[in-house]
mmCIF file of the N, C-alpha and C atoms, coordinates in Angstrom:
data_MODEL
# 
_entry.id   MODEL 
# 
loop_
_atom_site.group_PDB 
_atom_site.id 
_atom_site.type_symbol 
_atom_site.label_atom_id 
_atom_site.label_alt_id 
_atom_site.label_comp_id 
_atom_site.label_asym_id 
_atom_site.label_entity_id 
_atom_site.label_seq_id 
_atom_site.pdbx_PDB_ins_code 
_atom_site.Cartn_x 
_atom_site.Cartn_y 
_atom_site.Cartn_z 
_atom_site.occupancy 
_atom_site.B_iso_or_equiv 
_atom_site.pdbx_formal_charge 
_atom_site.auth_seq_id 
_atom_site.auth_comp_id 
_atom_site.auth_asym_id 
_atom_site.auth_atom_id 
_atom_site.pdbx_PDB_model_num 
ATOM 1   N N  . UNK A 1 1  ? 189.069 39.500 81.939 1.00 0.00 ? 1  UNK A N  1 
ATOM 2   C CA . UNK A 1 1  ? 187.630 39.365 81.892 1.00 0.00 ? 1  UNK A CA 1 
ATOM 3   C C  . UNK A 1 1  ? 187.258 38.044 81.225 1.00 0.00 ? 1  UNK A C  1 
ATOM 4   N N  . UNK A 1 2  ? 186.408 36.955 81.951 1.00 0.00 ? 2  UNK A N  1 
ATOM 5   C CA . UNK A 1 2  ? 186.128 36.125 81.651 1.00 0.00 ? 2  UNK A CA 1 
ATOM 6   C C  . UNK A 1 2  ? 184.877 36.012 80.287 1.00 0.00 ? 2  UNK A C  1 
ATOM 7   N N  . UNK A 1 3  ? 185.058 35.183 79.477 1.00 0.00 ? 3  UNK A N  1 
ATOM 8   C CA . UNK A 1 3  ? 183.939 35.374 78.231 1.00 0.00 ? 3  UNK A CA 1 
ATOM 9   C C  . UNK A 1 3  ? 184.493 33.918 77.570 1.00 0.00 ? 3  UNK A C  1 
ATOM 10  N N  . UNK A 1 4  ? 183.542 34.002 76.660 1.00 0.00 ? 4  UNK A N  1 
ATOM 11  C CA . UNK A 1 4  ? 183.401 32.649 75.780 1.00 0.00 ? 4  UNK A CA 1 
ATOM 12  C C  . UNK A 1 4  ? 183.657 32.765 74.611 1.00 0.00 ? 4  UNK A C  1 
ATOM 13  N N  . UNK A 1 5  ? 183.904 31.736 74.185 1.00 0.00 ? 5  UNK A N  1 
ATOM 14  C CA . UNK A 1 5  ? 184.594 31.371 72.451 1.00 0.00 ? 5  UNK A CA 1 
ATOM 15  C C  . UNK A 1 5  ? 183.997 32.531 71.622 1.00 0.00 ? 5  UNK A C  1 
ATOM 16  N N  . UNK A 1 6  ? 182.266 31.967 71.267 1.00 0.00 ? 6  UNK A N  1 
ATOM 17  C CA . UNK A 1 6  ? 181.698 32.654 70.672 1.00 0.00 ? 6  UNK A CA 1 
ATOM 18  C C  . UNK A 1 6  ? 181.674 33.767 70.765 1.00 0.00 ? 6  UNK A C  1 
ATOM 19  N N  . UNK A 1 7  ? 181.884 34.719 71.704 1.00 0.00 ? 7  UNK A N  1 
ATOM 20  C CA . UNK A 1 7  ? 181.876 36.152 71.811 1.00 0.00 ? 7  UNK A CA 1 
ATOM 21  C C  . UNK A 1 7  ? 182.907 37.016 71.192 1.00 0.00 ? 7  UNK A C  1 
ATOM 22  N N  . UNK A 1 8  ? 184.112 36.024 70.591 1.00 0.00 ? 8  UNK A N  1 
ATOM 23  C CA . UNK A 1 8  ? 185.377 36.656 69.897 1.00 0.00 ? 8  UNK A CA 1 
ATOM 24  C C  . UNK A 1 8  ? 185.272 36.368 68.211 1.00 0.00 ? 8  UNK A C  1 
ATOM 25  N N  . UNK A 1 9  ? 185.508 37.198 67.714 1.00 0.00 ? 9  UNK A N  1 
ATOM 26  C CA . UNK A 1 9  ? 185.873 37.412 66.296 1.00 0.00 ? 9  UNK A CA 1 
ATOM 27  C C  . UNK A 1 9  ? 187.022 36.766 65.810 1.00 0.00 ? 9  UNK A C  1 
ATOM 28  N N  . UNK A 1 10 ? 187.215 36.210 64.402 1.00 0.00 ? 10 UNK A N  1 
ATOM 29  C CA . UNK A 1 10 ? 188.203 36.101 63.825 1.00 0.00 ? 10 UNK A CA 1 
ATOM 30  C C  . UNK A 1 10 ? 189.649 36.848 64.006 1.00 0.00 ? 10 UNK A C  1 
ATOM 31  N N  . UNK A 1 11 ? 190.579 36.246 64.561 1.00 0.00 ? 11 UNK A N  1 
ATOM 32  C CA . UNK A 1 11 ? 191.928 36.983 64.717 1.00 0.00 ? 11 UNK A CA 1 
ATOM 33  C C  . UNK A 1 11 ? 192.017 37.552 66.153 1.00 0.00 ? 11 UNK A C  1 
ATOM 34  N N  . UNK A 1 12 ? 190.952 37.220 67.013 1.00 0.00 ? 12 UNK A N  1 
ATOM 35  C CA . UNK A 1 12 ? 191.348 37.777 68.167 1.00 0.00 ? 12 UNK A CA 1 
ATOM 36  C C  . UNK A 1 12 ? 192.278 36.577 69.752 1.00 0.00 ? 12 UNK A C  1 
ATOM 37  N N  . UNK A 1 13 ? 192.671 36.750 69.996 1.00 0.00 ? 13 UNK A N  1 
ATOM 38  C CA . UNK A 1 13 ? 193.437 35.744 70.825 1.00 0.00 ? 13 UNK A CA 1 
ATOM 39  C C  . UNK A 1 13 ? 192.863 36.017 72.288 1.00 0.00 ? 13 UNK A C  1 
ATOM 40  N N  . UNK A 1 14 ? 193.028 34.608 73.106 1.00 0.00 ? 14 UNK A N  1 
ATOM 41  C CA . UNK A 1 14 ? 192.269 34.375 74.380 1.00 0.00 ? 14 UNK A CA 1 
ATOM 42  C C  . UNK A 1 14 ? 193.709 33.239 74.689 1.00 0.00 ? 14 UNK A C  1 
ATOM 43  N N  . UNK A 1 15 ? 193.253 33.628 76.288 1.00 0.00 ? 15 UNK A N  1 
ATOM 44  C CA . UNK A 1 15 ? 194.048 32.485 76.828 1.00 0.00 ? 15 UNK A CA 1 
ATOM 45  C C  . UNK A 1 15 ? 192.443 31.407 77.885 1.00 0.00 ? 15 UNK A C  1 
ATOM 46  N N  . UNK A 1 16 ? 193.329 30.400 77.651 1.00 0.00 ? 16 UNK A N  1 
ATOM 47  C CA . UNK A 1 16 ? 192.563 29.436 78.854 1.00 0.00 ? 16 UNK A CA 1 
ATOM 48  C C  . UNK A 1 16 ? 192.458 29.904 80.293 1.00 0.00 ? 16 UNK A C  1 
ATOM 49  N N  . UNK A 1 17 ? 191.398 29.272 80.813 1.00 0.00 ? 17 UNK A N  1 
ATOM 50  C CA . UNK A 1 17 ? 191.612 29.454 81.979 1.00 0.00 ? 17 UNK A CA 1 
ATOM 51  C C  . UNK A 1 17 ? 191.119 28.695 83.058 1.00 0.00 ? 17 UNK A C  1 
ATOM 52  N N  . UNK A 1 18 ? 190.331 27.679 82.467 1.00 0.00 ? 18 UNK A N  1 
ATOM 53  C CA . UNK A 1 18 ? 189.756 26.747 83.116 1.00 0.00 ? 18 UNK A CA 1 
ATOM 54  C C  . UNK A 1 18 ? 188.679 25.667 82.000 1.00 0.00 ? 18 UNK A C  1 
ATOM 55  N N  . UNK A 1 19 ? 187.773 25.218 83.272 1.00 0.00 ? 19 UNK A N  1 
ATOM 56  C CA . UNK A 1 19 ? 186.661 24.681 82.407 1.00 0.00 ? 19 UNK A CA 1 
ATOM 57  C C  . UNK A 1 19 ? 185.660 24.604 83.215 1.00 0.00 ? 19 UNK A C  1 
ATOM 58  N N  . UNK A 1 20 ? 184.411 24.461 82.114 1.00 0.00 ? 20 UNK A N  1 
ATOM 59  C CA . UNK A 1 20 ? 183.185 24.918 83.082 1.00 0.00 ? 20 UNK A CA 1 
ATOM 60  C C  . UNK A 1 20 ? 182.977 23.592 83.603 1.00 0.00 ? 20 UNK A C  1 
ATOM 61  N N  . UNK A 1 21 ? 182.403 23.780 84.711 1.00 0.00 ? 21 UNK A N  1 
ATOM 62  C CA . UNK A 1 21 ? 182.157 21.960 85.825 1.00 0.00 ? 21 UNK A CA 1 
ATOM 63  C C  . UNK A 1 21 ? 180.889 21.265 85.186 1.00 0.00 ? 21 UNK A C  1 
ATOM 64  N N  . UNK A 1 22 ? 180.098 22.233 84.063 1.00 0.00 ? 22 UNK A N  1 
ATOM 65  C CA . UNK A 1 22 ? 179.032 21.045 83.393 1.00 0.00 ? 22 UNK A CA 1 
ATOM 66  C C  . UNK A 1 22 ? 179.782 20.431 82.542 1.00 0.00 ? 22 UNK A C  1 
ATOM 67  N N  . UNK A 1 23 ? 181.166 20.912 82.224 1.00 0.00 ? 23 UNK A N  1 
ATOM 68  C CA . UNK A 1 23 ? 181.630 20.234 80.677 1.00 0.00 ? 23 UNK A CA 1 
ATOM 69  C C  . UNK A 1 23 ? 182.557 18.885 81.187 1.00 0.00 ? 23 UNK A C  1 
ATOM 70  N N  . UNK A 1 24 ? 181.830 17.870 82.351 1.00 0.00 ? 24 UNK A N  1 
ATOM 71  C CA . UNK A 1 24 ? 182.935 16.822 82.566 1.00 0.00 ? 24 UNK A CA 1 
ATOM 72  C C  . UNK A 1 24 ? 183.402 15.719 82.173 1.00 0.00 ? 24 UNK A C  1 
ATOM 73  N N  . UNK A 1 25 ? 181.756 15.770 80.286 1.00 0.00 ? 25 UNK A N  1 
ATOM 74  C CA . UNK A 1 25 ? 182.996 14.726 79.397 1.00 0.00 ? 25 UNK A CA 1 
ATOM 75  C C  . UNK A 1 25 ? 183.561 15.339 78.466 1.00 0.00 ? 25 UNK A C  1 
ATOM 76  N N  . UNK A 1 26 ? 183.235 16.521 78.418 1.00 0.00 ? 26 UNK A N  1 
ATOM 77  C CA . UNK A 1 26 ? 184.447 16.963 77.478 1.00 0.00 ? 26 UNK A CA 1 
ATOM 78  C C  . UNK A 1 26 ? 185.668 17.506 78.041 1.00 0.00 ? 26 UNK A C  1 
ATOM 79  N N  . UNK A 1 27 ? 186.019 17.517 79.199 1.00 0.00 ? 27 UNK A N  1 
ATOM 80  C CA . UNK A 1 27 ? 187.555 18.090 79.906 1.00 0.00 ? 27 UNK A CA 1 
ATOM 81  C C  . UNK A 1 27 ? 188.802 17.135 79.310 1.00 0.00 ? 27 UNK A C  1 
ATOM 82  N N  . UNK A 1 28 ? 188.465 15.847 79.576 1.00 0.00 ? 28 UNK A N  1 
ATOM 83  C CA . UNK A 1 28 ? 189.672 14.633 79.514 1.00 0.00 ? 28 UNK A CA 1 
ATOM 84  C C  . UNK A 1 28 ? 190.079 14.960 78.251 1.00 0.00 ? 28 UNK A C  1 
ATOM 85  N N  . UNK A 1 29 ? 188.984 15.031 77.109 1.00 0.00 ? 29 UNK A N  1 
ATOM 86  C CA . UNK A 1 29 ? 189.249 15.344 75.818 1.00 0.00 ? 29 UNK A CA 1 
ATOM 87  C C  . UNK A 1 29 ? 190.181 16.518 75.474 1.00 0.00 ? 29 UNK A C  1 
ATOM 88  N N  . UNK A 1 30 ? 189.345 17.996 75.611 1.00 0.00 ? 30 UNK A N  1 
ATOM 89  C CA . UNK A 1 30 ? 189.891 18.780 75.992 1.00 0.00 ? 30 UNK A CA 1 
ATOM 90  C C  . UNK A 1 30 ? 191.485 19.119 76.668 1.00 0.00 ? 30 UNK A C  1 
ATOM 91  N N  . UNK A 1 31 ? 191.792 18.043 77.484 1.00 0.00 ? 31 UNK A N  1 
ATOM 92  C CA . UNK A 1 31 ? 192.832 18.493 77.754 1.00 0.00 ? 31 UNK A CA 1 
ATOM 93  C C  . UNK A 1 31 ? 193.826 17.677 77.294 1.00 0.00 ? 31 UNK A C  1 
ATOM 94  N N  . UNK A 1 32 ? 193.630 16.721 76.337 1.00 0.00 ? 32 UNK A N  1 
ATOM 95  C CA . UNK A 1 32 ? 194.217 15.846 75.595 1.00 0.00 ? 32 UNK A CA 1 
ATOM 96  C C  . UNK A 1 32 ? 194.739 16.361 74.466 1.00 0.00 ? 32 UNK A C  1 
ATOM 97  N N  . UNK A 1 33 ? 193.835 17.218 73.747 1.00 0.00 ? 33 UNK A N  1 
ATOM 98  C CA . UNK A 1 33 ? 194.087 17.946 72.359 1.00 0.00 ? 33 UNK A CA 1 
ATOM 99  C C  . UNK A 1 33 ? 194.739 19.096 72.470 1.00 0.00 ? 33 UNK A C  1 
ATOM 100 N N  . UNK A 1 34 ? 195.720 19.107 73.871 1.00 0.00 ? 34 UNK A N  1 
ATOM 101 C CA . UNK A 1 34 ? 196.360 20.434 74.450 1.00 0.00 ? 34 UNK A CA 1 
ATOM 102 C C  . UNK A 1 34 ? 195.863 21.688 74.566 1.00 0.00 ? 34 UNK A C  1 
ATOM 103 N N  . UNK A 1 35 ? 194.638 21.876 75.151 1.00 0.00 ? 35 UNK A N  1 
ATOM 104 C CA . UNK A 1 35 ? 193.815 22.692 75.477 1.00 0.00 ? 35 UNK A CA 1 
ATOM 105 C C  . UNK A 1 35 ? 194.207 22.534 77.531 1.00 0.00 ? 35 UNK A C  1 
ATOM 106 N N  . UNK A 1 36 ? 194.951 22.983 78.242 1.00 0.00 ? 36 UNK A N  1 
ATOM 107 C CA . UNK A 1 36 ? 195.097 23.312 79.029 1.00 0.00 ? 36 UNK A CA 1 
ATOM 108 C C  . UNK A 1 36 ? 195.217 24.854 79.539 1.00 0.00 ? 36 UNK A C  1 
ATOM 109 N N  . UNK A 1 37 ? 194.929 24.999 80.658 1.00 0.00 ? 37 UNK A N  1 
ATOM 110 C CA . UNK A 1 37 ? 194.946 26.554 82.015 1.00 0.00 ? 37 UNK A CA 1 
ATOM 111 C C  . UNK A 1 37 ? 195.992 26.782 81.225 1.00 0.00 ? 37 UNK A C  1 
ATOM 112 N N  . UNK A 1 38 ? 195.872 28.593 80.475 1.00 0.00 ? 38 UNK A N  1 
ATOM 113 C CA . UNK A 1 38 ? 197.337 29.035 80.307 1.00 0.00 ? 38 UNK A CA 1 
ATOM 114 C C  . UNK A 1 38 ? 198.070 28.803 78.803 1.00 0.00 ? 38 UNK A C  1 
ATOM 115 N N  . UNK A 1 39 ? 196.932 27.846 78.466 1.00 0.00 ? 39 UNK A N  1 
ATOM 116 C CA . UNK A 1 39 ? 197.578 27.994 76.419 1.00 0.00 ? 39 UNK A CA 1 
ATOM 117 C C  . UNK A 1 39 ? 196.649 29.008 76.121 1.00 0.00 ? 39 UNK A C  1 
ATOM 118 N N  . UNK A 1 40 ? 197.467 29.842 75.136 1.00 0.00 ? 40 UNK A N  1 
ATOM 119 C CA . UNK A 1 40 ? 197.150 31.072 74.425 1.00 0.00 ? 40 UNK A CA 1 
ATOM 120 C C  . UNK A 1 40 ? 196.895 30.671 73.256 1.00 0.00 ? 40 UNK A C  1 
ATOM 121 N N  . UNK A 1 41 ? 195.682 30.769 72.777 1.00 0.00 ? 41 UNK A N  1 
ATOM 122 C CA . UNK A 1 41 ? 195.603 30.506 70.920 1.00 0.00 ? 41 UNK A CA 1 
ATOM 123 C C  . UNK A 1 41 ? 194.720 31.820 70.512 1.00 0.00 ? 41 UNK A C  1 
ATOM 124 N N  . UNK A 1 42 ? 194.833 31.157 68.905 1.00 0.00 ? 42 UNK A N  1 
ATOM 125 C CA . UNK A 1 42 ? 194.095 32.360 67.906 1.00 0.00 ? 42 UNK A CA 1 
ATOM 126 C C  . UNK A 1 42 ? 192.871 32.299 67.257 1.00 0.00 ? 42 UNK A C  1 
ATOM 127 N N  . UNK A 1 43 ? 191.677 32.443 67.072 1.00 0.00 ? 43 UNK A N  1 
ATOM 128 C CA . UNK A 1 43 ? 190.809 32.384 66.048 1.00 0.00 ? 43 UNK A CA 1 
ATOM 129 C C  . UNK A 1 43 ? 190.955 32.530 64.847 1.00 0.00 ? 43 UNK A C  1 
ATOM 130 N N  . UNK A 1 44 ? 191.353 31.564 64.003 1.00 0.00 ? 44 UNK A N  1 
ATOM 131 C CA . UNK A 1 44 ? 191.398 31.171 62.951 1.00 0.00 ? 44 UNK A CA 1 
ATOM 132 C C  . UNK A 1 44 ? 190.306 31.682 61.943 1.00 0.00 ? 44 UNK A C  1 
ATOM 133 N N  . UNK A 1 45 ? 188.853 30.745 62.242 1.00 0.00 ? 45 UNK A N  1 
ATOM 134 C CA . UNK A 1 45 ? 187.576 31.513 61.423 1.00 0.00 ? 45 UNK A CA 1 
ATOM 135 C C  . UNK A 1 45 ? 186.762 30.302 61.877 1.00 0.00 ? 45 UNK A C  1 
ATOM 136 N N  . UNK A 1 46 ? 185.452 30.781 61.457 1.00 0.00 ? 46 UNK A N  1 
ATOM 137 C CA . UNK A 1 46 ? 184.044 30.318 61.886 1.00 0.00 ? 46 UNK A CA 1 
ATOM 138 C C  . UNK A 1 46 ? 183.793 29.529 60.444 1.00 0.00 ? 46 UNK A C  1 
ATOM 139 N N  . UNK A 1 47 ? 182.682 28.378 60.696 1.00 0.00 ? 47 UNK A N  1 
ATOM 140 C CA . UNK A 1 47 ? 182.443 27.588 59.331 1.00 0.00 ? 47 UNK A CA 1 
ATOM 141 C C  . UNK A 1 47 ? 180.979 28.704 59.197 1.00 0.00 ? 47 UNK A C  1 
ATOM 142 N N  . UNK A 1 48 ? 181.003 28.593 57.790 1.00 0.00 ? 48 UNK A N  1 
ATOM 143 C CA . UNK A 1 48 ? 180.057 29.703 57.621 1.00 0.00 ? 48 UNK A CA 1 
ATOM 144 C C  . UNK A 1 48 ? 178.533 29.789 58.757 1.00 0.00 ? 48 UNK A C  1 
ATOM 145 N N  . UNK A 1 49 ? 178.339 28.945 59.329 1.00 0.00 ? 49 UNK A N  1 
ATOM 146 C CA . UNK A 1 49 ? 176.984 28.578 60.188 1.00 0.00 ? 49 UNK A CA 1 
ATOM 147 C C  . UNK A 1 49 ? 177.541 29.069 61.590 1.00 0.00 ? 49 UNK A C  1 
ATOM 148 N N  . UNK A 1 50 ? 178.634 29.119 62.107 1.00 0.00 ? 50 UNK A N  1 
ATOM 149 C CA . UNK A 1 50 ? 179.306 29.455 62.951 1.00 0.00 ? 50 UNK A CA 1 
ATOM 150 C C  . UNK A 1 50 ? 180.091 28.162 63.936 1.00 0.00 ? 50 UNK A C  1 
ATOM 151 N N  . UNK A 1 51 ? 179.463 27.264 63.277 1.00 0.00 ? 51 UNK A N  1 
ATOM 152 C CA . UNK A 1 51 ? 180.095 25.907 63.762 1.00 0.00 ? 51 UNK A CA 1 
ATOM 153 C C  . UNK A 1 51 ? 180.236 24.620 63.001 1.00 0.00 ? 51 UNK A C  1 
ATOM 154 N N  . UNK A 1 52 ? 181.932 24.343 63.043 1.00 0.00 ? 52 UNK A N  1 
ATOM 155 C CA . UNK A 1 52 ? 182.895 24.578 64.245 1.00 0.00 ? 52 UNK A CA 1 
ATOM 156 C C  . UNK A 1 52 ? 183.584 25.567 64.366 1.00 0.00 ? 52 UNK A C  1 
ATOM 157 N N  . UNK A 1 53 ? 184.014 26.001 64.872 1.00 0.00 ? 53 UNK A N  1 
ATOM 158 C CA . UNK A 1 53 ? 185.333 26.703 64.988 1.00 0.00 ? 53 UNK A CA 1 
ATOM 159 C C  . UNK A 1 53 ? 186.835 26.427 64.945 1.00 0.00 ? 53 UNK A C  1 
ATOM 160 N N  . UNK A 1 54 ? 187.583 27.272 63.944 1.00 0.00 ? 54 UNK A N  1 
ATOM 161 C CA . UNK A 1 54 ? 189.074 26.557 63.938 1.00 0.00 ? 54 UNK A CA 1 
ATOM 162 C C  . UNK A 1 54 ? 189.852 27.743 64.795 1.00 0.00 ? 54 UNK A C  1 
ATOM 163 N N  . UNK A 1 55 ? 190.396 26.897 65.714 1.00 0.00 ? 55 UNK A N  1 
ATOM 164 C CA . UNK A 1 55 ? 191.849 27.802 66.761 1.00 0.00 ? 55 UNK A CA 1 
ATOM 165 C C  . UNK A 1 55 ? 193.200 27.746 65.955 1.00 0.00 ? 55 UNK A C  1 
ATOM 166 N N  . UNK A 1 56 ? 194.128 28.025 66.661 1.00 0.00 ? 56 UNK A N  1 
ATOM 167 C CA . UNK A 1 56 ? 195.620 27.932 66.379 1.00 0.00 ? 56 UNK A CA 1 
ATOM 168 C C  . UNK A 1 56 ? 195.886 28.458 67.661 1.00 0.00 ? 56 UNK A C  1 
ATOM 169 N N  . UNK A 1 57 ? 196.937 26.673 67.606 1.00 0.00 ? 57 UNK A N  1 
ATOM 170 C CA . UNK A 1 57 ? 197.394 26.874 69.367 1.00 0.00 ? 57 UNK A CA 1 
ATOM 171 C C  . UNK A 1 57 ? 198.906 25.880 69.115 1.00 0.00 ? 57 UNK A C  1 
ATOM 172 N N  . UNK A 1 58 ? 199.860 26.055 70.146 1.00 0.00 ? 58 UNK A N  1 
ATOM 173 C CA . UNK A 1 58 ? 200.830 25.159 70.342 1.00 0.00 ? 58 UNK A CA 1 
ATOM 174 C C  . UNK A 1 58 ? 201.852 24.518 68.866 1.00 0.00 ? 58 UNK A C  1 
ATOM 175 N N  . UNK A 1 59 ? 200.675 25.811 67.634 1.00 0.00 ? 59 UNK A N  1 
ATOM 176 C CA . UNK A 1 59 ? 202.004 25.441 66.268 1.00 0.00 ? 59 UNK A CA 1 
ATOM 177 C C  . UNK A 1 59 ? 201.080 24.637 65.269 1.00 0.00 ? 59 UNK A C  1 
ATOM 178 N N  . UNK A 1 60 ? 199.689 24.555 65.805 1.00 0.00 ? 60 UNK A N  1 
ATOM 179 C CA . UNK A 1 60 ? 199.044 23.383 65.189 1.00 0.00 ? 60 UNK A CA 1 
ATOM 180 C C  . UNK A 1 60 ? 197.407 24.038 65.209 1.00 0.00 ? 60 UNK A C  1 
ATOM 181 N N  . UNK A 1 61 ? 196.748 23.502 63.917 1.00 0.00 ? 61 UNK A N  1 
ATOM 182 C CA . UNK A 1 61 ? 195.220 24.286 63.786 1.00 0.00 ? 61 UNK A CA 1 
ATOM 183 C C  . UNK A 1 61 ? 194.345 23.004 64.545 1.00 0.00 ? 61 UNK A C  1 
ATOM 184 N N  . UNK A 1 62 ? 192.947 23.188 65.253 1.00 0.00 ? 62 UNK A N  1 
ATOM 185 C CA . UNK A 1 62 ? 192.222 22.710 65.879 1.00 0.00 ? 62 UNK A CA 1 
ATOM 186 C C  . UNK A 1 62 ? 190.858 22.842 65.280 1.00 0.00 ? 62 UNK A C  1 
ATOM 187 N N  . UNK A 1 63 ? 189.808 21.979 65.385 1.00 0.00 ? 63 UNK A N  1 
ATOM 188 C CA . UNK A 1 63 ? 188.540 22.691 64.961 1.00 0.00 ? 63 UNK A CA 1 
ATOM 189 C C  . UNK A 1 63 ? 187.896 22.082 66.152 1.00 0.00 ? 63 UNK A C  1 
ATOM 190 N N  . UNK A 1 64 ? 186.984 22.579 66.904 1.00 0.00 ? 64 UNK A N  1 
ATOM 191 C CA . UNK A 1 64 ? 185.968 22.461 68.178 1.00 0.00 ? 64 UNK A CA 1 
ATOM 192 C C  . UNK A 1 64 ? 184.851 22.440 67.616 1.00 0.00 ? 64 UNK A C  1 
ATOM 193 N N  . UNK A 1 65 ? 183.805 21.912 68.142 1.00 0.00 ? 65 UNK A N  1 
ATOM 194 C CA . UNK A 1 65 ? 182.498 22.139 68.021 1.00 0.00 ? 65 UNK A CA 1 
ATOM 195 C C  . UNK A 1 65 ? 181.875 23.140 69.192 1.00 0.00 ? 65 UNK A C  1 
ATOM 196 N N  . UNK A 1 66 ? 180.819 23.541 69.013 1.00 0.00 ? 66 UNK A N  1 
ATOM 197 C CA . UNK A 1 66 ? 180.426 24.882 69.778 1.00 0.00 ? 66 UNK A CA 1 
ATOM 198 C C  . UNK A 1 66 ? 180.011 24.035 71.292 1.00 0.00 ? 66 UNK A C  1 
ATOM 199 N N  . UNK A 1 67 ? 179.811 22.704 71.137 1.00 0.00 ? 67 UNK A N  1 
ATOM 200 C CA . UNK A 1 67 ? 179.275 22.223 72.552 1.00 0.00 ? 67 UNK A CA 1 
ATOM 201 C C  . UNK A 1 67 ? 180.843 22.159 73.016 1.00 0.00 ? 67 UNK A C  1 
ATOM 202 N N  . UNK A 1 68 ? 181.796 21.318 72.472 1.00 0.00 ? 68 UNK A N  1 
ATOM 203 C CA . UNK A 1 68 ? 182.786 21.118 73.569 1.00 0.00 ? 68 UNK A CA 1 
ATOM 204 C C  . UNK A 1 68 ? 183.814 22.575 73.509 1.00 0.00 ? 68 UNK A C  1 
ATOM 205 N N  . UNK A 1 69 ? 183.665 23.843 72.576 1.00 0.00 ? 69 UNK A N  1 
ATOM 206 C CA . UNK A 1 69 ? 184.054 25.170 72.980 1.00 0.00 ? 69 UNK A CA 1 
ATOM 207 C C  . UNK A 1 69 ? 183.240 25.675 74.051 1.00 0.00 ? 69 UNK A C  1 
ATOM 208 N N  . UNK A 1 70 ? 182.066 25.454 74.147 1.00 0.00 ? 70 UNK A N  1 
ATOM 209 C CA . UNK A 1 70 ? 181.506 25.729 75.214 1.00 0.00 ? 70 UNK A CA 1 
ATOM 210 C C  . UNK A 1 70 ? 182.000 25.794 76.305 1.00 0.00 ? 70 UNK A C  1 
ATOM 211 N N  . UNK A 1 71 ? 182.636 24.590 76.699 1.00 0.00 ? 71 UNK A N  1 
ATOM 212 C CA . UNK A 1 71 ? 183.315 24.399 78.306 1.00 0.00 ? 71 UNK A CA 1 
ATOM 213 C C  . UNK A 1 71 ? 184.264 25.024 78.443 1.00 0.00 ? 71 UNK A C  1 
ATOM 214 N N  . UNK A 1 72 ? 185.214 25.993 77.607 1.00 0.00 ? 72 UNK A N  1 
ATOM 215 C CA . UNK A 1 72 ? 186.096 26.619 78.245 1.00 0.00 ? 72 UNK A CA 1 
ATOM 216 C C  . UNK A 1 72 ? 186.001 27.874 78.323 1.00 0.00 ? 72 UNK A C  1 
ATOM 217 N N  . UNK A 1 73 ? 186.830 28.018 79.527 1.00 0.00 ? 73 UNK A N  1 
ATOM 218 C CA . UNK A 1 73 ? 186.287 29.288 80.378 1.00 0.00 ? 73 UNK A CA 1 
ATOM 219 C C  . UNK A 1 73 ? 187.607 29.721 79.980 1.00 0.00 ? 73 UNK A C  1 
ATOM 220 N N  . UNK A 1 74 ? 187.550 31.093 79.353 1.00 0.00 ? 74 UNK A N  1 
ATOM 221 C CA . UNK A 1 74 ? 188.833 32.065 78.675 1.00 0.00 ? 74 UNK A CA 1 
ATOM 222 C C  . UNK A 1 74 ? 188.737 33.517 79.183 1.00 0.00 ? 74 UNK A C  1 
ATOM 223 N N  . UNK A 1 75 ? 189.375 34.102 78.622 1.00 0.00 ? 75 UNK A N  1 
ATOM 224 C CA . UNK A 1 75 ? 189.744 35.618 78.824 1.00 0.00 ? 75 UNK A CA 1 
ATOM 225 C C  . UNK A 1 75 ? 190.759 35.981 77.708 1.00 0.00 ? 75 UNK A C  1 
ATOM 226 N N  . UNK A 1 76 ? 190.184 37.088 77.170 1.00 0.00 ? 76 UNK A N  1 
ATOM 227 C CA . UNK A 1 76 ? 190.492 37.786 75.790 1.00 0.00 ? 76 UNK A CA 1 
ATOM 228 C C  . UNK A 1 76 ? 191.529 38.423 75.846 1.00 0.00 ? 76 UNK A C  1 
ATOM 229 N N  . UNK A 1 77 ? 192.689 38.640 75.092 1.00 0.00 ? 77 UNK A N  1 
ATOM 230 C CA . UNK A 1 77 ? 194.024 39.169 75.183 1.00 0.00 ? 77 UNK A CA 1 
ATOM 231 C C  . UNK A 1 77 ? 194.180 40.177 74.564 1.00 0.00 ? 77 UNK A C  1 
# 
């Protein structure tokens, strides 16, 4: 089932699965910071306001902002 960053809680894991076609300057980025179709990461925790957000993916922590979490299109594990 497809859903978004924000809709998951602390500690819950999602895999990738794409990206949304409005997000086409944040993809290159995105898929630079090893955010590709098919990496599995974790929710780490929310900054108290709810943004950014920190992942754990590939062995290594990430923090996103809610616009460029926005563009990826996930599904909850």
């Amino acid at each position: 089932m497809m859903t978004s960053l924000k809709m998951l809680a602390t500690g819950d894991s999602a895999r990738i699965v794409g990206f949304d076609q409005a997000g086409g300057a944040y993809r290159k980025k995105l898929l630079a910071m090893g955010l590709t179709p098919g990496t599995e990461f974790t929710i780490t925790r929310f900054a108290p306001m709810g943004d950014p957000v920190e992942i754990k993916l590939r062995g290594f922590s990430l923090s996103l902002r809610k616009n460029e979490a926005s563009v990826l299109m996930i599904e909850k594990l």
